[in-house]
VOFIMI-95541 format. One record per residue (C-alpha): residue in one letter; x, z, y. Coordinates in steps of 0.25 Angstrom, whole numbers, padded with zeros to 4 digits, always signed. Each point is the difference from the previous one (the first is absolute). Example, Ala and Ser with C-alpha at 12.3 -4.5 7.8 and 13.67 -1.06 7.14 Angstrom:
% VOFIMI-95541
A+0049+0031-0018S+0006-0002+0014
END
This chain:
% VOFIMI-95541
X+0218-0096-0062X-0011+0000-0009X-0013-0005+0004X-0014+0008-0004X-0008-0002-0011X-0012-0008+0004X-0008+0009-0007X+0005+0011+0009X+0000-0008+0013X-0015-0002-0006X-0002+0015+0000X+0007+0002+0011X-0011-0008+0010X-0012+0005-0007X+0006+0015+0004X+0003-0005+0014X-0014-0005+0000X-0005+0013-0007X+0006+0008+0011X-0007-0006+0010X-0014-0002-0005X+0002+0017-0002X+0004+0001+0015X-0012-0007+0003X-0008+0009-0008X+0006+0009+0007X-0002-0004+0014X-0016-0003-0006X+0000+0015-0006X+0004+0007+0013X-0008-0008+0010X-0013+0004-0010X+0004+0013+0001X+0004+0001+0013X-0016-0007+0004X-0006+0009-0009X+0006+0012+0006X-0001-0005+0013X-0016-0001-0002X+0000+0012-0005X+0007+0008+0012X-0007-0006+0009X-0014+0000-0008X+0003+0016+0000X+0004-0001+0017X-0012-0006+0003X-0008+0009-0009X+0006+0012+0006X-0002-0006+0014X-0015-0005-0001X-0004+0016-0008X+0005+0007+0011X-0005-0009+0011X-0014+0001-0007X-0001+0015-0002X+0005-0001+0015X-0012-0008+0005X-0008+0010-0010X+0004+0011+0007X-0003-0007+0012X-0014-0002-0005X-0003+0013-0004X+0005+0006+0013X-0011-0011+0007X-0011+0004-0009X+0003+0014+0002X+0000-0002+0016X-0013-0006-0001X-0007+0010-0008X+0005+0011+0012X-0003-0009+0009X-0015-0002-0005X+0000+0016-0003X+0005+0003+0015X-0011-0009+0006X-0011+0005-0009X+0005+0014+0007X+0001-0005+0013X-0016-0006-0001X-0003+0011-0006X+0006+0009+0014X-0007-0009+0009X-0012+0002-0007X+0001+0014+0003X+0004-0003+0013X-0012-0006+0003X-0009+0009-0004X+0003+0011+0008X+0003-0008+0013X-0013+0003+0008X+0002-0011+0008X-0005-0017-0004X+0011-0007-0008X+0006-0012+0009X+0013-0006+0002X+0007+0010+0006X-0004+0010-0011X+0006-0008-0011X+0013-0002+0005X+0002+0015+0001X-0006+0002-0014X+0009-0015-0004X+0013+0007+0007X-0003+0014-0006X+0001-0006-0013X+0011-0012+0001X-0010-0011-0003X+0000-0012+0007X-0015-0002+0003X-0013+0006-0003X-0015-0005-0001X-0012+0006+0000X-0013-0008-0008X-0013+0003-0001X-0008-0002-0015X-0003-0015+0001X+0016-0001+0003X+0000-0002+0015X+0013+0002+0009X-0005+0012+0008X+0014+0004+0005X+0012-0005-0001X+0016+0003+0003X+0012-0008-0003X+0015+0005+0004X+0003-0015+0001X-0009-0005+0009X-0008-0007-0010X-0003+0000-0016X+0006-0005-0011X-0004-0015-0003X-0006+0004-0014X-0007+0013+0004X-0013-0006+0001X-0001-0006-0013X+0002+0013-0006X-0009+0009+0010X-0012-0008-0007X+0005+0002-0014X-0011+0008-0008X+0009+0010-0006X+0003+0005+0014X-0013+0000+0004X-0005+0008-0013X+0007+0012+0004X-0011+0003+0012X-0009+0003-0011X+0009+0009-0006X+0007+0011+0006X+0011+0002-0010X+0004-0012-0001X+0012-0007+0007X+0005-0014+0001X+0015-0002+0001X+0006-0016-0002X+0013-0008+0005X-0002-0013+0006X+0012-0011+0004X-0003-0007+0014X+0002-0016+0000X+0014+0005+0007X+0005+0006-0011X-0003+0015+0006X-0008+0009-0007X-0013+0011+0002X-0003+0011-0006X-0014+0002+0003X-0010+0013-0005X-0015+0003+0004X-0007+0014-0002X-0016+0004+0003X-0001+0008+0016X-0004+0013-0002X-0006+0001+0015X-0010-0012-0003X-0002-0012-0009X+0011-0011-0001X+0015+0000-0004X+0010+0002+0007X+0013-0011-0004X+0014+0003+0004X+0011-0009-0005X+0015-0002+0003X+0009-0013+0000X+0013-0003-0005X+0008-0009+0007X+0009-0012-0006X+0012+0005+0006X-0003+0012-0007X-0003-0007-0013X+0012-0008+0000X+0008+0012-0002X-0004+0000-0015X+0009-0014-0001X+0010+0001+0008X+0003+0015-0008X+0001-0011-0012X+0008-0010+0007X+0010+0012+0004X+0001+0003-0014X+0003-0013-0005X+0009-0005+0011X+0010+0009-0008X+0002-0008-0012X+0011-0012+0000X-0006-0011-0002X+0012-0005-0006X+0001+0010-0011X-0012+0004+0000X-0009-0011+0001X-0012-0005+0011X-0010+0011-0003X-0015-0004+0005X-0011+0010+0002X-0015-0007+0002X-0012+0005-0001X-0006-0015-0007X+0005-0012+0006X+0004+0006+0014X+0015+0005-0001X-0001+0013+0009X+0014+0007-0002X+0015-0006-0005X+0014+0000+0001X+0001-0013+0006X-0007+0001+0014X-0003-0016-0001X-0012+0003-0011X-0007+0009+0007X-0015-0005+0003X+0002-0011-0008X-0006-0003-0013X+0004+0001-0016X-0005-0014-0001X+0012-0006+0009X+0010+0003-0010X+0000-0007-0014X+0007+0014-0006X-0010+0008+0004X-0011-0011-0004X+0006-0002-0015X+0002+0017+0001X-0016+0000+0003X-0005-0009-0010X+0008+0007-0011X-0009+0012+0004X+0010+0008-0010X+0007+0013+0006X+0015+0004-0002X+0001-0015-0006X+0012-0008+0006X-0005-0013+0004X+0009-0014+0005X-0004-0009+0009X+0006-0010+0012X+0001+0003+0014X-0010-0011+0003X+0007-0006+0014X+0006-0012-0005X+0012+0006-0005X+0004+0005-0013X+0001+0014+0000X-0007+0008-0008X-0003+0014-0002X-0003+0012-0011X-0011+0011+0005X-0009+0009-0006X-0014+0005+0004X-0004+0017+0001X-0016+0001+0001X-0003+0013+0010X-0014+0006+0002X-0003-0007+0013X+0012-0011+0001X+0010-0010-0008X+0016+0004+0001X+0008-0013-0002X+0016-0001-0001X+0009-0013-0003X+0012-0004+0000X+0007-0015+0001X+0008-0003-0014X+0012-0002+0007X-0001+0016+0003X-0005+0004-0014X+0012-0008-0008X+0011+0001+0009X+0008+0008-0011X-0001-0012-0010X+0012-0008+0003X+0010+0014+0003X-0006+0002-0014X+0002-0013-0007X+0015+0002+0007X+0002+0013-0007X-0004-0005-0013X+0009-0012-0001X+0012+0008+0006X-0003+0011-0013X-0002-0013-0011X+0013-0006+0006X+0006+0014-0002X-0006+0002-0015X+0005-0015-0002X+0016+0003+0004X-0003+0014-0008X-0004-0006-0011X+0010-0012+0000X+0011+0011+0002X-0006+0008-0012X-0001-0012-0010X+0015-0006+0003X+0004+0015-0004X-0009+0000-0012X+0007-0013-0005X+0014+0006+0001X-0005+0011-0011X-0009-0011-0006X+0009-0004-0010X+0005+0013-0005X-0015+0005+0000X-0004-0013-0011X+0011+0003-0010X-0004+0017+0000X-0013-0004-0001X+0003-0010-0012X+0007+0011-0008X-0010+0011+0005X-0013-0011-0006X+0009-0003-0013X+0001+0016-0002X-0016+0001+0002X-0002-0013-0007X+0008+0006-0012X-0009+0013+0001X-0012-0004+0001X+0003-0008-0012X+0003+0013-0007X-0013+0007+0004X-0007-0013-0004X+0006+0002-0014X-0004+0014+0001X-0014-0003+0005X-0002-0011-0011X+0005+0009-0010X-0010+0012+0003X-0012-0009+0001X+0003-0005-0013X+0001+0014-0005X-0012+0004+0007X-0009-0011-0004X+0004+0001-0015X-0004+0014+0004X-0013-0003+0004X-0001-0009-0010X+0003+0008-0011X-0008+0012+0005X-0013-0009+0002X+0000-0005-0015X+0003+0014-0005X-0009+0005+0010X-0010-0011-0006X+0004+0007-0012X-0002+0015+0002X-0013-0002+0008X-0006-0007-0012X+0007+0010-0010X-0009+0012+0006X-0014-0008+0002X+0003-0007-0012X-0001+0014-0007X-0011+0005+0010X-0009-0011-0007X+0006+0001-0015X-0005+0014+0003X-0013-0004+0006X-0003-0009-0012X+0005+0011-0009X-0009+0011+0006X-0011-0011-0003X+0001-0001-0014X+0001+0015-0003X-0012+0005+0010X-0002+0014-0008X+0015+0001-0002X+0001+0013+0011X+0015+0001-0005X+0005-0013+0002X-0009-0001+0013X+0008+0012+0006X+0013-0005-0004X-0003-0015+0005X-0005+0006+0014X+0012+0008+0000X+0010-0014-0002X-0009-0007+0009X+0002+0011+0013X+0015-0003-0004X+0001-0014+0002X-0009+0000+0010X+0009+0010+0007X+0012-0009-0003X-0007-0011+0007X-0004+0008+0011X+0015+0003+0003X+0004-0015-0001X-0010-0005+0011X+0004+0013+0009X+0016-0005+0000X-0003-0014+0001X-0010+0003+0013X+0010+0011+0006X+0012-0010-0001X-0009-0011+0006X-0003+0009+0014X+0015+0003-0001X+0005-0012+0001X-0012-0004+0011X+0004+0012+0008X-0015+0007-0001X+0004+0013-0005X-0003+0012+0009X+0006+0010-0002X-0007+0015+0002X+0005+0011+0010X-0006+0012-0005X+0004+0014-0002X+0003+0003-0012X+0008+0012-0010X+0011-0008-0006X+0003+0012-0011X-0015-0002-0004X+0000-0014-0001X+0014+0001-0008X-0006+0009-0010X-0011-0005-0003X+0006-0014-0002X+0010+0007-0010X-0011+0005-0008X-0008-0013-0001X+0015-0004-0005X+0003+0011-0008X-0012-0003-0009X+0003-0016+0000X+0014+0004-0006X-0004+0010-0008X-0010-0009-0008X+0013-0010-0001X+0010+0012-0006X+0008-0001+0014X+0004+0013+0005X-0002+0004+0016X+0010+0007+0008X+0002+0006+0013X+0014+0000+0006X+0006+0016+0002X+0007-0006+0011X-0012-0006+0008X-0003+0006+0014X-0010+0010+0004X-0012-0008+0009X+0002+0009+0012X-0009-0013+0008X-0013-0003-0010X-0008-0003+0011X+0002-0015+0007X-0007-0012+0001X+0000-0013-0007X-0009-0009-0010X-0004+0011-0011X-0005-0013-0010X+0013-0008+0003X+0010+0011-0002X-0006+0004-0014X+0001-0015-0003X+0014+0000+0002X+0003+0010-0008X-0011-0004-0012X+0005-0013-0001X+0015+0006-0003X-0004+0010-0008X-0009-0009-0008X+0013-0009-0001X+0008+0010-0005X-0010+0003-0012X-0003-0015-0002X+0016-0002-0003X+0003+0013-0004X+0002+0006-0017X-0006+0010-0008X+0006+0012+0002X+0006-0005+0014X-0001+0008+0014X-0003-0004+0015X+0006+0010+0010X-0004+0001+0013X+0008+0007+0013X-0005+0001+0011X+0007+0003+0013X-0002+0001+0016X+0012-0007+0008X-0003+0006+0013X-0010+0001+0013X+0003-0008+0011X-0011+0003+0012X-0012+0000-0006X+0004-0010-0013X+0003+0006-0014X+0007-0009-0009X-0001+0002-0016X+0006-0006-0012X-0005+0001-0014X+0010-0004-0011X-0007-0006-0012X+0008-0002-0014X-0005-0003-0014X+0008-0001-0012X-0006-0015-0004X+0004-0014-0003X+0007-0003+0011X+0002-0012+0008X+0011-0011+0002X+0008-0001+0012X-0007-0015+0001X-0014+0003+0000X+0002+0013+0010X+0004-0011+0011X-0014-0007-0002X-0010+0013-0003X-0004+0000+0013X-0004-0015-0004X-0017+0000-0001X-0003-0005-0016X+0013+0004-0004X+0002+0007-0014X+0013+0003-0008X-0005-0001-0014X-0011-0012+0001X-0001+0003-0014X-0005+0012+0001X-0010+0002+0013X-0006+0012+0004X-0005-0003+0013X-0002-0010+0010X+0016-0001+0006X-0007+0005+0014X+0001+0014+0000X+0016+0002+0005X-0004-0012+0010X-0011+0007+0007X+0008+0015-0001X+0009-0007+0009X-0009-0006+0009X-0007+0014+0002X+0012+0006+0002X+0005-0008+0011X-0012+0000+0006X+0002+0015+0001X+0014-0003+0006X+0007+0007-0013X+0009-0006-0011X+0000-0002-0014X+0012+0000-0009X+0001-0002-0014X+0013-0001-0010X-0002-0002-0014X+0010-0001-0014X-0006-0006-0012X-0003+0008-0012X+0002+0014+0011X-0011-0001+0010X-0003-0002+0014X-0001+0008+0012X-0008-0003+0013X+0002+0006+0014X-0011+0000+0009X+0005+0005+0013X-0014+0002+0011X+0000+0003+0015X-0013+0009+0004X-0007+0005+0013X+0001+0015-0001X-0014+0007+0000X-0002+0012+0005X-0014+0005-0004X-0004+0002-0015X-0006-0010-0009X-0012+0006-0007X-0002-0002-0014X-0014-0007-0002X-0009+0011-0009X+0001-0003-0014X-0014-0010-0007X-0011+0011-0005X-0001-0008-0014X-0013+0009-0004X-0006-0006+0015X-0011-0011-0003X-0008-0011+0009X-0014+0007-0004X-0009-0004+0013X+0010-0008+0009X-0008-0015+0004X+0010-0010+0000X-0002-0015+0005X+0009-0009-0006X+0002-0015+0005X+0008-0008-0009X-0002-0015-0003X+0005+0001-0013X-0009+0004-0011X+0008+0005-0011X+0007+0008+0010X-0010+0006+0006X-0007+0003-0013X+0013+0006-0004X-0002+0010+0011X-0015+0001-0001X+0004+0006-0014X+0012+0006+0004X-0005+0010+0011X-0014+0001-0005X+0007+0007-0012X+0004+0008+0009X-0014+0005+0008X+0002-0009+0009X-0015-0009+0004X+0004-0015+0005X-0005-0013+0008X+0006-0011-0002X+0000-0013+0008X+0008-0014+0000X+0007-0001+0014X+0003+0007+0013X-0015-0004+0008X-0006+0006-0012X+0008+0013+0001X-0004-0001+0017X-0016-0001-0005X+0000+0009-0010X+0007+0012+0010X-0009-0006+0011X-0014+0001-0009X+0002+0014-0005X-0002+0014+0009X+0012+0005+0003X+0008+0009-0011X-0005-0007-0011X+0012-0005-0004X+0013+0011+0000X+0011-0013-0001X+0002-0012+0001X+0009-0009-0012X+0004-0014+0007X+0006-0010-0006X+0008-0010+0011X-0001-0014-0005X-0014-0003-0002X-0009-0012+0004X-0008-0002+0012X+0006+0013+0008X+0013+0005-0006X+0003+0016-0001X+0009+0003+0013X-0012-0007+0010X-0011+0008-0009X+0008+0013+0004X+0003-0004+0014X-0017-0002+0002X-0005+0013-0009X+0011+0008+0012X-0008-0008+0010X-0015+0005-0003X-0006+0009+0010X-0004+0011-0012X+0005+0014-0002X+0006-0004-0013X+0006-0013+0002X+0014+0006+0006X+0001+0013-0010X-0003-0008-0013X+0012-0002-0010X+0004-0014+0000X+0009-0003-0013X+0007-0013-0002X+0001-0005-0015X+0008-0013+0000X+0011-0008-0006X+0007-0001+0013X+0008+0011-0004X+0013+0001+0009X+0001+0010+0010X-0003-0011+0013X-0011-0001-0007X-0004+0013+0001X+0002+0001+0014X-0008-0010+0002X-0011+0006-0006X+0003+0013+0007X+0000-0007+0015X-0014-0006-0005X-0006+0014-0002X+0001+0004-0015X+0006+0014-0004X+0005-0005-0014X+0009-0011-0006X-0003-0001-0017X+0008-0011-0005X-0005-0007-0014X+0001+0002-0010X-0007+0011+0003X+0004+0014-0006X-0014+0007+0001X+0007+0013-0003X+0005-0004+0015X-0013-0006+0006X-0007+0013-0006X+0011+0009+0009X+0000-0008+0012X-0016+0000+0001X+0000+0015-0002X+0010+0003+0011X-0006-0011+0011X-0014+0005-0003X+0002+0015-0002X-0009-0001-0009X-0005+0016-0008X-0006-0006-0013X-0010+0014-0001X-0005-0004+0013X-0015-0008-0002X+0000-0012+0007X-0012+0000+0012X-0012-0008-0007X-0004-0007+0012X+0014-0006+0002X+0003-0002-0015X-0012-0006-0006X-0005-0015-0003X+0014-0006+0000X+0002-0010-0012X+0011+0001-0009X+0002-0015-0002X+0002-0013+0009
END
């Protein structure tokens, strides 16, 4: 037979010991758990105990104060009767005459004093008075009342023997003096108030419940255990330690403190007029440790055979588990492999891509302002030239243009990929949008000798009316269409069909098919024209090599799909198919621009910390009527709305990044003001943040108006018209219109 491994022998003990150490912490775990829940059972026992035995004495409390208030009142009465009494007996008050008057009234004596406080006549049921009476017949508050015939005295007094006295005093009526009755309350009587409390308590087990103390200081005056009673809290350590903690509801340990070593857990309830204690000997508190501890090792044992049974099973399969495992990582191994290559591959073509498209793009940046200054220097040169001037201003809006466009696609394609596009949900009327999208196209293709056409089979737009984003629907389609032209011939065609695949609910799905009769692509580059920077003929660029990858990025993030299928030297054909959100209101057309409508009286204050631009506008809208002020940065613009009357100025033109308080918080402070104007004036935002977040930002800031730059002041003209409502016959009010300058 062959003999172990020492190795395995090795492993072997350091498991054995494993196993143990973790019974152990087993054992430890459970006895923690097992204390913890053990004090906090019995925390919540004597708790519950201690409340209720202290609302209990409470009770008991109020019930006594209440008795002695009625007693007090039934006294006062009684005084009051003999009083009466007296006066109309005819005959001299004596002994005799106030034990009738005393049993008339249930009283247990009477006196009769003259002014100076003098026992004139007295009575007592008992033979004699109270030890205490005297001390309280020459007390001066009694003796004030002879003065006053209204006034009554009533008090309670407790007798050495632990009896007490209600005692009251009112003025005679029949002659000058008082007249005192009072009435005593026996100790056996009194005793009835503990022993009630003692009754109560001698229903709890001390045993489950605990030793349960009631004292009214240091003198225990009711308890579960007979033995305590009359004793004091100081002969017993707990109830010392419990004391001098002075902390209610707080559990407290201590030794019983009679040689042995016992010792118990209590806790302390503070009551209006007494102390509720309740304890308990460890031995009973923890009593369920060990039948725990027991428990836990049986279920460890048990886990320990399960999980022996469980890994003898597992190393039956172990060995057929390894070798499908092996074949199942070569498989991955081999794939992952594959897609590595793949991965490799396609970073290589994108980042000869990108690298291509950043030294052409180096090139046609350069290529348009490189024009836009040969141009400048031109226009230079040949000042009184008008002709050339016109033609060079003309070249210059082109390339300036084309510039523009290259900036948009880089910027768009950089929040695509970041995931900051939002898209719109707005109403809108799809056969407009479509319309007017085809003739901006029309006119594009017309100038490059490419004929449009609208498919006889394309179905009727029975749904115009859904929602979606307006501005990224007509991008989509621009961008195909411009496509089309871009690679398309003279004398070629774009045809375009357009059809409805159904309603489901309250979704209408439609497709528009897109074919031009171009150059074609390859089969190669149609798996890569998704690809950002990607560009058949590099050769020949016309554009940036974004504008497929962001159609497809807006598409998807509109849950639609584009298609495209190519032959080179025929043409292309895209298929956009678009789910949309069913409408079911009307979209109104906005009113067509008054192009005779002028600025002629409107006060504008423009904020813009750029100087050229804002001279651009100074000249722009001043050409137009239009009267403005102009300052550097956002605490400017807040002054100057905050110096003038109100009305002086019909709308405000606010840039958003500026110095010292930017656009948005400028906005946010004007809406602030307590003046009748600062919520109703026009608020326009003219900025280069020109995406569509950024323009709700600048709505949830309080500005009716989002103007991207470059400015088209054609627009800005329009837009300032419809916020301000402006009627240029109108005559602008002289004492809100005048002294405004029209410079920084």
């Amino acid at each position: 037979m062959k003999s172990k491994h020492p190795l395995t022998q090795f492993a072997a003990k350091h498991q054995s010991l494993l196993l143990v150490l973790i019974g152990l912490a087993v054992l430890i775990g459970a006895f923690v758990a097992a204390t913890k829940s053990n004090m906090a059972n019995i925390q919540s026992t004597l708790s519950n105990t201690t409340s209720y035995v202290k609302e209990q004495c409470n009770h008991y409390a109020r019930i006594q104060l209440a008795s002695e208030t009625k007693s007090l009142m039934r006294m006062t009465e009684s005084c009051k009767q003999i009083v009466h009494q007296l006066a109309e007996s005819n005959t001299a008050a004596d002994e005799t005459v106030l034990q009738r008057c005393a049993e008339n009234t249930y009283v247990s004596g009477v006196l009769l004093l003259d002014p100076q406080g003098e026992i004139l006549a007295q009575y007592h049921a008992e033979g004699q008075a109270p030890a205490d009476l005297a001390d309280y017949l020459a007390s001066p508050a009694l003796r004030d009342t002879v003065s006053y015939p209204e006034k009554r005295y009533a008090a309670r007094f407790y007798c050495e023997d632990g009896s007490e006295v209600d005692l009251t005093a009112a003025r005679r009526q029949d002659q000058a003096g008082l007249v005192v009755a009072y009435y005593h309350t026996t100790v056996e009587y009194l005793d009835s108030f503990s022993l009630s409390i003692t009754s109560m308590l001698s229903g709890y087990d001390r045993e489950n419940n605990g030793i349960i103390v009631v004292s009214n200081g240091s003198d225990i005056i009711a308890s579960n255990d007979p033995t305590l009673i009359g004793s004091s809290t100081d002969d017993l350590e707990i109830l010392r330690k419990i004391k001098a903690e002075g902390i209610s509801d707080k559990l407290t340990q201590a030794k019983q403190g009679d040689g042995t070593f016992a010792r118990y857990l209590g806790l302390m309830e503070r009551g209006r007029d007494c102390y509720v204690y309740a304890f308990l000997p460890e031995q009973t508190v923890f009593r369920s440790t060990p039948r725990t501890m027991v428990y836990a090792l049986v279920a460890y044992l048990i886990l320990l055979a399960v999980t022996n049974a469980v890994r003898w099973r597992t190393a039956q399969v172990y060995h057929d588990e390894q070798i499908q495992a092996q074949i199942k990582h070569a498989n991955n191994l081999r794939e992952k492999n594959e897609q590595l290559i793949r991965a490799v591959d396609q970073a290589d073509r994108a980042n000869a891509a990108k690298t291509s498209f950043l030294s052409h793009m180096s090139h046609d940046i350069r290529t348009p302002l490189n024009g836009i200054l040969g141009l400048l220097q031109i226009d230079a040169a040949h000042p009184d030239d008008t002709a050339l001037l016109s033609a060079n201003r003309e070249k210059m809006r082109v390339a300036a243009d084309h510039l523009l466009a290259l900036i948009n696609d880089i910027l768009e394609m950089s929040q695509l990929e970041s995931g900051e596009i939002v898209l719109a949900r707005e109403p809108l009327d799809l056969e407009t949008l479509t319309s007017d999208v085809f003739t901006i196209i029309e006119q594009r293709a017309a100038e490059s000798g490419i004929t449009m056409v609208r498919d006889e089979r394309s179905d009727p737009m029975e749904l115009p009316y859904v929602y979606g984003s307006p501005l990224h629907l007509r991008q989509i389609l621009l961008n195909i269409y411009t496509n089309c032209i871009k690679y398309n011939r003279v004398g070629g065609r774009i045809t375009t069909r357009f059809q409805c695949l159904g309603r489901k609910n309250q979704v209408v799905t439609y497709r528009w098919t897109i074919s031009d009769t171009g150059i074609g692509m390859s089969e190669a580059f149609l798996e890569h024209i998704f690809d950002p920077f990607s560009q058949e003929n590099v050769a020949d660029r016309k554009g940036t090599g974004l504008g497929m990858t962001i159609v497809q990025n807006l598409v998807e993030k509109m849950h639609g799909t584009i298609e495209i299928s190519s032959t080179e030297g025929v043409g292309s054909t895209f298929v956009i198919t678009l789910p949309f959100a069913v409408s079911e209101q009307a979209v109104a057309a906005p009113p067509p621009p008054d192009p005779t409508a002028s600025l002629r009286g409107l006060h504008l204050l423009l904020a813009d910390d750029n100087e050229l631009n804002a001279e651009i506008v100074r000249i722009s809208l001043s050409d137009e009527g239009a009267t403005l002020t102009i300052v550097s940065d956002g605490q400017e613009a807040v002054e100057a709305f905050q110096s003038h009357p109100a009305g002086t100025f019909d709308a405000i033109l606010m840039d958003i990044m500026m110095p010292v308080m930017d656009g948005l918080t400028a906005t946010k402070t004007i809406r602030a003001m307590d003046r009748p104007d600062a919520k109703t004036i026009p608020i326009l935002a003219m900025t280069a943040n020109a995406f569509e977040e950024d323009a709700q930002r600048c709505f949830a800031a309080g500005m009716n108006a989002h103007l991207p730059k470059p400015l088209q002041i054609d627009k800005v003209k329009q837009t300032i018209l419809v916020q301000t409502k402006h009627d240029p016959c109108a005559d602008p009010t002289p004492s809100q219109k005048e002294d405004v300058p029209n410079d920084r």
